[in-house]
C-alpha positions as CSV (number, residue, x, y, z in Angstrom):
1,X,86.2,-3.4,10.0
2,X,88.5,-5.1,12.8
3,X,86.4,-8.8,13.9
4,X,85.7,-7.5,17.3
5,X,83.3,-4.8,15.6
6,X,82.1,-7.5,12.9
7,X,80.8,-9.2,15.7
8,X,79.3,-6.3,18.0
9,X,77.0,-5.3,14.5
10,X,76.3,-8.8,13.8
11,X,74.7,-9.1,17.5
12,X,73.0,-6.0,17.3
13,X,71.6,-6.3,13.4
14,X,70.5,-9.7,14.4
15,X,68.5,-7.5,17.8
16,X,66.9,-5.3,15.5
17,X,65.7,-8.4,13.1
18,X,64.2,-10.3,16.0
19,X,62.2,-7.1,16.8
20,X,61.2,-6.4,13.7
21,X,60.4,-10.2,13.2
22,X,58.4,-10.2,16.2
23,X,56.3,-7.0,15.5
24,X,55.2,-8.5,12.2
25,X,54.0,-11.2,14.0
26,X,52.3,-9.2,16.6
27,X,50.7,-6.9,13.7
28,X,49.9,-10.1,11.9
29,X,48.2,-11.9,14.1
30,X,45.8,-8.8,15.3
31,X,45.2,-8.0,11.3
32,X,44.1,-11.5,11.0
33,X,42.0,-11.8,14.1
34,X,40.6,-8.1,13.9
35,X,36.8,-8.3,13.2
36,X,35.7,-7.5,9.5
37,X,34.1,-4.1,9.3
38,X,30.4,-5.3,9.0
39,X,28.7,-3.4,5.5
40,X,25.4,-3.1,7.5
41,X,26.7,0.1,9.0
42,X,28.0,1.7,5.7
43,X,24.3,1.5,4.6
44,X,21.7,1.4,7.2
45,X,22.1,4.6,9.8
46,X,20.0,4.2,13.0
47,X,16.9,6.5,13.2
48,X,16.4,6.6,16.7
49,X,12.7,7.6,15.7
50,X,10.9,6.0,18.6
51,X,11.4,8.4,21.0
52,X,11.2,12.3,20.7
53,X,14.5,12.5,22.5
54,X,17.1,10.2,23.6
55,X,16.3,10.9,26.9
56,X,13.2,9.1,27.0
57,X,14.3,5.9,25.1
58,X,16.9,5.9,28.4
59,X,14.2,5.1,30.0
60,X,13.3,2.2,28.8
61,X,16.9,0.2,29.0
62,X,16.0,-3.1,29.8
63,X,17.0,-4.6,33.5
64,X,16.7,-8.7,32.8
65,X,16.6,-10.8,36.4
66,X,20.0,-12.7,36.6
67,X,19.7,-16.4,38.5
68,X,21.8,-16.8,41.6
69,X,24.9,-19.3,41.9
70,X,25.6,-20.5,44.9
71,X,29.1,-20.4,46.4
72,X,31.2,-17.3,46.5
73,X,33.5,-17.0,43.6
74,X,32.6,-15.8,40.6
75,X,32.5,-18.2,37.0
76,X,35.4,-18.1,35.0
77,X,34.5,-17.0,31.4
78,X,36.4,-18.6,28.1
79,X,35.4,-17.8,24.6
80,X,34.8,-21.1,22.8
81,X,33.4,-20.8,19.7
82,X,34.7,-22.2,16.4
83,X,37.0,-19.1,15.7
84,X,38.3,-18.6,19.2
85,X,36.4,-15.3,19.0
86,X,33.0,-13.8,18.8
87,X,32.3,-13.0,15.5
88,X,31.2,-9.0,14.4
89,X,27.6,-8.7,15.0
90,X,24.8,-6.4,13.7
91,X,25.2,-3.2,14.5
92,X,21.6,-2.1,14.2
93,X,18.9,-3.5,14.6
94,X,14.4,-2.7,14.7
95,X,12.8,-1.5,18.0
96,X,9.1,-2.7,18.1
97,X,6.7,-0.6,20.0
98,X,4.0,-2.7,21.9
99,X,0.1,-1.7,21.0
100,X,-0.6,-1.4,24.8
101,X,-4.1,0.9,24.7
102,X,-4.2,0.9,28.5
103,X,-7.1,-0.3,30.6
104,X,-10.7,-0.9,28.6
105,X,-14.1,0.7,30.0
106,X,-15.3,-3.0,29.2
107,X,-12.7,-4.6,31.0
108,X,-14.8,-6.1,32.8
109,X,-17.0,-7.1,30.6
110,X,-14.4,-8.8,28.3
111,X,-13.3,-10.7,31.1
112,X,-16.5,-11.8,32.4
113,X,-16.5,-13.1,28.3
114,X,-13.1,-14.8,28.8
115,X,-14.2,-16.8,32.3
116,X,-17.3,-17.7,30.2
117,X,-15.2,-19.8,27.7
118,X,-13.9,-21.8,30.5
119,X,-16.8,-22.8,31.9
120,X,-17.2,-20.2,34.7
121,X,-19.6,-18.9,36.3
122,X,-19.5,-14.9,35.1
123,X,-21.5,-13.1,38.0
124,X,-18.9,-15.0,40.5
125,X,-16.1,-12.4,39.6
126,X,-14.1,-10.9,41.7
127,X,-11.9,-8.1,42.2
128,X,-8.1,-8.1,43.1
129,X,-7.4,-4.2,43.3
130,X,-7.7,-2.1,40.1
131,X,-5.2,-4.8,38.7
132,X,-6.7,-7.9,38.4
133,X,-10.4,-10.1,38.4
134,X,-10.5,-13.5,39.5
135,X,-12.5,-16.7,40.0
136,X,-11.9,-18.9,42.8
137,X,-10.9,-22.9,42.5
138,X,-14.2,-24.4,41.0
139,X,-15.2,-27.6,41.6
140,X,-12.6,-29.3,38.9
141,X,-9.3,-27.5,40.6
142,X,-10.0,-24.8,38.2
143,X,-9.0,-20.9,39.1
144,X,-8.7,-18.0,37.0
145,X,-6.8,-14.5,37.1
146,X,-7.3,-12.0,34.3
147,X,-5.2,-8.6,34.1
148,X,-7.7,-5.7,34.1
149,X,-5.2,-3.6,31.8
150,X,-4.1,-6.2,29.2
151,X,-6.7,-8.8,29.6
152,X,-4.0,-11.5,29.9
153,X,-5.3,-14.2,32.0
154,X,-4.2,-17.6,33.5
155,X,-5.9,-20.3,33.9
156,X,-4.4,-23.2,36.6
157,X,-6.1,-26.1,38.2
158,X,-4.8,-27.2,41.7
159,X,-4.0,-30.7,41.1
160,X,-4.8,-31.7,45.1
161,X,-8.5,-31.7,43.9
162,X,-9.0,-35.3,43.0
163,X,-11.8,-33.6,40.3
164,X,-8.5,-32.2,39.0
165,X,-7.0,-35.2,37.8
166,X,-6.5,-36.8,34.6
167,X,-8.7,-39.4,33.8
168,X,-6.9,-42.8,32.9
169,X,-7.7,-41.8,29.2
170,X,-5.2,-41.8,26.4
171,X,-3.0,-38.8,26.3
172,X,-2.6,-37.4,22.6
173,X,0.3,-37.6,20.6
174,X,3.2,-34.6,20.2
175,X,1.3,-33.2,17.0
176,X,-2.5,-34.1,17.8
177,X,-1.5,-31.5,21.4
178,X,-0.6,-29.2,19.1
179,X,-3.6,-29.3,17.1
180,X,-5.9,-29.3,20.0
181,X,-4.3,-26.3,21.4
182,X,-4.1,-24.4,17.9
183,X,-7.4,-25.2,17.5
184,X,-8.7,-23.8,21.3
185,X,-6.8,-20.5,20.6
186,X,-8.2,-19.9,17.1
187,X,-11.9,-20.9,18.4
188,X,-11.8,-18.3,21.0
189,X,-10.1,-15.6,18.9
190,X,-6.9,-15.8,21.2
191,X,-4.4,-16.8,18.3
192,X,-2.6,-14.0,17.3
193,X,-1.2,-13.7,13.4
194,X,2.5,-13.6,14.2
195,X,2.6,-16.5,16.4
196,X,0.8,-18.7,13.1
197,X,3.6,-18.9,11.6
198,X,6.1,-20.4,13.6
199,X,5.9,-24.3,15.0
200,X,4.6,-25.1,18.7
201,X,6.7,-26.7,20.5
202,X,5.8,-29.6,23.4
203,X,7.0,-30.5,26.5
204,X,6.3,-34.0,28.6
205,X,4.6,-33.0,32.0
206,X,4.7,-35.2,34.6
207,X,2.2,-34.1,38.0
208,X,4.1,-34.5,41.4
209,X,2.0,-35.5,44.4
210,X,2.0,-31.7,45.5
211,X,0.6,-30.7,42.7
212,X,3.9,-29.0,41.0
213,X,5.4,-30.0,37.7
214,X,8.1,-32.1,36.3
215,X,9.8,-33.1,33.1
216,X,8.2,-36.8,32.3
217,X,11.4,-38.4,31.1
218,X,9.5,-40.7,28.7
219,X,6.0,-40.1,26.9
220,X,4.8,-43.1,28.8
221,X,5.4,-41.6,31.9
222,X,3.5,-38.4,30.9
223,X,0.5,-37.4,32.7
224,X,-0.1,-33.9,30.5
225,X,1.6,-31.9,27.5
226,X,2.7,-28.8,27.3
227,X,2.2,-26.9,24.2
228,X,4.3,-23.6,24.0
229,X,3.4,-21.1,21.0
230,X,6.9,-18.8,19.4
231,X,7.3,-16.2,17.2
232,X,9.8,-14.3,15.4
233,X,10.5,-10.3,13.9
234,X,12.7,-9.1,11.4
235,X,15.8,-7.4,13.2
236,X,16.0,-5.5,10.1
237,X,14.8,-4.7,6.7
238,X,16.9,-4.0,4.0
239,X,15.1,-2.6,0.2
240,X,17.0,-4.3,-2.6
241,X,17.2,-0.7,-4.4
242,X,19.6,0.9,-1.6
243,X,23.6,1.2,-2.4
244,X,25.1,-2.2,-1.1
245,X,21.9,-4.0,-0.6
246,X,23.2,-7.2,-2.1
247,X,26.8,-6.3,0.3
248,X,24.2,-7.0,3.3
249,X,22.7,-9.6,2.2
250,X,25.6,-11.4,1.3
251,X,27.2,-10.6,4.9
252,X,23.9,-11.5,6.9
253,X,23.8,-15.3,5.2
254,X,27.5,-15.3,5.9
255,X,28.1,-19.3,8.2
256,X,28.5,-17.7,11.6
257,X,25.2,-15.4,11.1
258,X,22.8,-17.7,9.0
259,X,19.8,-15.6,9.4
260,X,16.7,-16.3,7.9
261,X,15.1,-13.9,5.7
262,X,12.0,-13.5,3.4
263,X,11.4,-11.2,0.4
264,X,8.6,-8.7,-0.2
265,X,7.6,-6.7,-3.2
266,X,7.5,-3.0,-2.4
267,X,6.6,0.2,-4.4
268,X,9.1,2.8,-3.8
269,X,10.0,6.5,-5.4
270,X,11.9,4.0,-8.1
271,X,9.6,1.9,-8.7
272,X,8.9,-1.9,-7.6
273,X,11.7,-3.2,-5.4
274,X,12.6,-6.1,-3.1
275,X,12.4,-6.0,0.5
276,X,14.8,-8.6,2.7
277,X,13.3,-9.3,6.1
278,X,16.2,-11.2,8.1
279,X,14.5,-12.8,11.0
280,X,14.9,-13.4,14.5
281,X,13.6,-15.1,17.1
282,X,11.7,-13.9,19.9
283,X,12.5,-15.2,23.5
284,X,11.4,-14.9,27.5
285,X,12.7,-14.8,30.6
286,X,11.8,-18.4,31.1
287,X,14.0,-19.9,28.2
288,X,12.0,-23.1,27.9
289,X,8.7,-22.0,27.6
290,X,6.9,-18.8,26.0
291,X,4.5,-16.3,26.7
292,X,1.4,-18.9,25.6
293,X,1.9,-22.5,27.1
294,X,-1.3,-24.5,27.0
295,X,-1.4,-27.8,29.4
296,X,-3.2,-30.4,27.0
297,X,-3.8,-34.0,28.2
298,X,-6.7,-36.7,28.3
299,X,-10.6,-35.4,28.1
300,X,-11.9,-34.9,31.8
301,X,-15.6,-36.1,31.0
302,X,-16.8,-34.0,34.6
303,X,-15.6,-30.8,33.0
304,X,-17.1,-31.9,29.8
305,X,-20.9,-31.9,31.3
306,X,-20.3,-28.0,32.3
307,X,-17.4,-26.5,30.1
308,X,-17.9,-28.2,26.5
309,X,-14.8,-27.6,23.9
310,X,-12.2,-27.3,27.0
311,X,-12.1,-30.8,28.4
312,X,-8.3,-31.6,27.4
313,X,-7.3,-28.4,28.4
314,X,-5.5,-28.7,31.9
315,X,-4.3,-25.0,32.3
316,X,-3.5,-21.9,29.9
317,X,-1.1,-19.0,30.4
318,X,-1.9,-16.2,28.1
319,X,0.4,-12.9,27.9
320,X,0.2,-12.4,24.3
321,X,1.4,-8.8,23.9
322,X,0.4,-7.3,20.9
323,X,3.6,-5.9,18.7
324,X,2.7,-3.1,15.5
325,X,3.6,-4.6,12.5
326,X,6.2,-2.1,11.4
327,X,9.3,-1.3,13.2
328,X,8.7,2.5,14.9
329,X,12.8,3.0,14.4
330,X,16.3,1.4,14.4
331,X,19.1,2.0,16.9
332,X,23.1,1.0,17.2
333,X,23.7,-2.0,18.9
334,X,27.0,-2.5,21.6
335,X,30.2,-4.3,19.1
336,X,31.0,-7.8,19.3
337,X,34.3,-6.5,21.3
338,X,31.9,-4.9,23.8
339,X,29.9,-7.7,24.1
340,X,33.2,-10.1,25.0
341,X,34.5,-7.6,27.5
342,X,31.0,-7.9,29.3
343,X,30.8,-11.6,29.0
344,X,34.4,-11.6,30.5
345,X,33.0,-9.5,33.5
346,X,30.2,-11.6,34.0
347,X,27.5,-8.5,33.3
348,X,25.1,-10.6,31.4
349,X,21.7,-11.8,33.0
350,X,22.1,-16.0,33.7
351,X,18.8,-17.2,32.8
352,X,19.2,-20.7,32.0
353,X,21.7,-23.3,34.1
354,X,21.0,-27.1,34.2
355,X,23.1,-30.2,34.2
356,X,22.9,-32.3,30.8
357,X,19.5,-34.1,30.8
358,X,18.7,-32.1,33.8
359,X,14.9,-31.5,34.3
360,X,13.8,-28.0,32.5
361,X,10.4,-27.6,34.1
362,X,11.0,-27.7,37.9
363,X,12.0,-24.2,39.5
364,X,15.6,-23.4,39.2
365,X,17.6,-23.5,42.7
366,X,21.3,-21.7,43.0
367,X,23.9,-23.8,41.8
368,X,28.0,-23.8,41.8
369,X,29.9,-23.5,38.2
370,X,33.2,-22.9,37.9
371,X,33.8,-22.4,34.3
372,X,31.3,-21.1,31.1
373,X,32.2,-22.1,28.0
374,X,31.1,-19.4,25.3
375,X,30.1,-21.1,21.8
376,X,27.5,-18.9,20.7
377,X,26.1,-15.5,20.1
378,X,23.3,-14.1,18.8
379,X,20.7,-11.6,18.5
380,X,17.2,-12.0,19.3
381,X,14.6,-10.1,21.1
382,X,13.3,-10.4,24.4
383,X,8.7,-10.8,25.0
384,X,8.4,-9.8,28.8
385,X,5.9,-10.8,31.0
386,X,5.5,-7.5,32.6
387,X,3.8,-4.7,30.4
388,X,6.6,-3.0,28.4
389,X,6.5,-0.2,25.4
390,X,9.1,-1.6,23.2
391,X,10.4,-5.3,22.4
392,X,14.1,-4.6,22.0
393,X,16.7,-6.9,20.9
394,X,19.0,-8.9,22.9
395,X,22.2,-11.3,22.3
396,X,22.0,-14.4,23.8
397,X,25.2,-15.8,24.9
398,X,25.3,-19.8,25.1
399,X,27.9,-22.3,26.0
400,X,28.8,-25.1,28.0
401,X,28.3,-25.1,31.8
402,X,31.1,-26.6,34.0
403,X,29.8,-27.5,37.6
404,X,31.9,-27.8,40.4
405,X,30.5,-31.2,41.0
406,X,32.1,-32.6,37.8
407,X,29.0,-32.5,36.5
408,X,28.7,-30.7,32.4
409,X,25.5,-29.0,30.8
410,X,24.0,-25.7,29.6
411,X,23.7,-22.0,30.4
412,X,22.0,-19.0,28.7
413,X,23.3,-15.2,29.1
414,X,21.0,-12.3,28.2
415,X,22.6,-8.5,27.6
416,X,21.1,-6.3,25.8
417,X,22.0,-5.4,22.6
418,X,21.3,-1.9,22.3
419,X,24.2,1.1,22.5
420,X,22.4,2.8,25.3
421,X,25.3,5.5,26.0
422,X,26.0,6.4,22.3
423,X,22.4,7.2,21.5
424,X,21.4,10.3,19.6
425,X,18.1,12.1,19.3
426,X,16.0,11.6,15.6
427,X,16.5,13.8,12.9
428,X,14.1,16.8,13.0
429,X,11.3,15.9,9.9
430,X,11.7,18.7,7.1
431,X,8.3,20.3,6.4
432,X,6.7,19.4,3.6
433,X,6.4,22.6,0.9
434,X,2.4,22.5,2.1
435,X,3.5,23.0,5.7
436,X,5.6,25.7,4.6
């Protein structure tokens, strides 16, 4: 071999290494950053039992109410998180039906009962269309709205009416609002089991000369306290007895999931097993406050005289759907790679934007961001105001919010968690020999 032709295959040997070099970089780096396969899968198969087809569950896809930005361009979207990427997620997960049984003959009745408990005159009722009853402002500010169907009601007093207004008593501390407001839900049979468990939480109220609300930025400055009642469901349930039950278990505890779970003794075809609950919360629309928020603050003596046992009690809203115990079925949830490529188009619902230390409780107005920092996912499920059939879950999406002021704080995305486009219809049930 003459040195000219030494030195051609020494150039194009040294070609071929580079690519090869750079391939097993390439191949590397996606091997290393490729999601695990998540276990769940390999062992829980959705059921797609809460529908008869999967037609019908298409119906009820959840549409979650975005908040407007203002200004014209869009946020720019960067994944943040303590991986640089959005770790694998469930990929099934319960459907809850609601127990809605529709409008009551006694509707009336029971909310002629309800008004009672207030303080309000029952005969006084009236009628809103075939959706609603109502009690105009009293003399204490007081007015009250109950849902014919559901018999979820609110109670608000117009703070203009100077009978309205605290008196210059003491307002209680964080845990003696809570107990006051545990204790007026439980009295009047309004304290539903699920939301027992779980701690209230408060918020300082202060009460703007309009009447509106804001966030008292100390307790000293706090004129009322708002007491907001949570809950949580298992997202699913895994029986120790199953192939790779301890495989699930394991993955679900895992640092970047962390869920909680509880055990349960269960009597199967086997005998006794264990039953692993992993548990999620439960969230609104409004992401600061829940579907039971109680306004607690010093005794109002006037209301006293007329309306014993609700004297601290400044306002209640109460849309405490009911949820069945049991899940009615389990469906495939969208892939943590589908849920980055919507994040990066901006599909999610923005429900939550605020500056840092920015005040929670005032309405939202349309602000200008110009980056969102992803640093969390995860999977809850989403309580609606408005009269649904099933809670589904969701995966909230929270980060860091860059304004274009300069300005830094938070923002919450919803999307839903469900697969809606790769859903099947149930397995047909096999008749029992009896049937036969």
């Amino acid at each position: 071999m003459t040195l000219t032709e030494s030195a051609y295959w020494t150039r194009r040997l040294g070609v071929i290494g580079a690519v090869l070099f750079g391939a097993f970089i390439v191949i590397t780096l996606i091997v290393v950053n490729w999601p695990e396969e998540s276990a769940v899968p390999r062992y829980l198969k959705p059921t797609y039992t809460c529908t008869d087809t999967k037609e019908q569950f298409q119906e009820h896809r959840l549409s979650i109410p975005s908040l407007e930005l203002s200004g014209g361009d869009e946020p720019f979207f960067t994944i943040e998180t303590a991986t640089g990427k959005i770790e694998e997620l469930p990929l099934i997960a319960n459907v809850y039906a609601y127990d809605n049984p529709g409008a009551l003959l006694g509707a009336q009745n029971e909310a002629k009962k309800i008004a009672l408990k207030f303080g309000f005159q029952p005969e006084q009722i009236k009628r809103r269309g075939a959706s609603e009853y109502y009690w105009e402002e009293d003399a204490f500010g007081r007015s009250l709205v109950v849902q014919a169907a559901s018999l979820n009601f609110t109670m608000s007093v117009n703070f203009k009416n100077s009978n309205a207004i605290p008196s210059d008593g003491e307002l209680p501390t964080s845990e003696q609002a809570k107990q006051m407001a545990i204790s007026f839900l439980q009295s009047n049979g309004w304290m539903l089991q699920d939301y027992k468990t779980e701690e209230p939480q408060t918020t300082d109220i202060n009460i703007e000369p309009d009447g509106s609300f804001s966030e008292a930025r100390s307790r000293g400055d706090a004129e009322l306290i708002r007491v907001d009642f949570y809950r949580t469901k298992p997202f699913i349930s895994v029986p120790s007895n199953i192939d790779g039950a301890e495989e699930i278990k394991e993955e679900l505890q895992q640092e970047f999931h962390n869920y909680d779970y509880s055990a349960e003794q269960i009597s199967t075809d086997e005998g006794k097993a264990d039953l692993y609950n992993f548990s999620t919360e439960v969230v609104h629309e409004d992401t600061q406050r829940s579907n039971i928020s109680i306004y607690i603050g010093p005794s109002n003596e006037q209301v006293e005289e007329t309306s014993p046992n609700v004297q601290e009690v400044y306002g209640l809203e109460y849309y405490a759907w009911i949820v069945e115990p049991e899940p009615c079925g389990t469906y495939p949830l969208i892939s943590a790679t589908e849920v980055s490529n919507r994040i990066a188009k901006g599909e999610g619902s923005l429900v939550y934007l605020n500056e840092k230390d920015g005040d929670d409780v005032v309405p939202y107005t349309p602000q200008s961001v110009g980056k969102l920092a992803v640093n969390d996912v995860r999977i809850a499920y989403l309580d609606e105001r408005e009269k649904r059939d099933f809670m589904q879950p969701i995966y909230i999406v929270i980060g860091e919010a860059f304004f274009d002021s300069g300005a830094v704080g938070r923002f919450y995305y919803y999307i839903p968690a469900i697969d809606y486009e790769n859903l099947q219809d149930p397995a047909p049930v096999e008749a029992t020999t009896e049937e036969q």
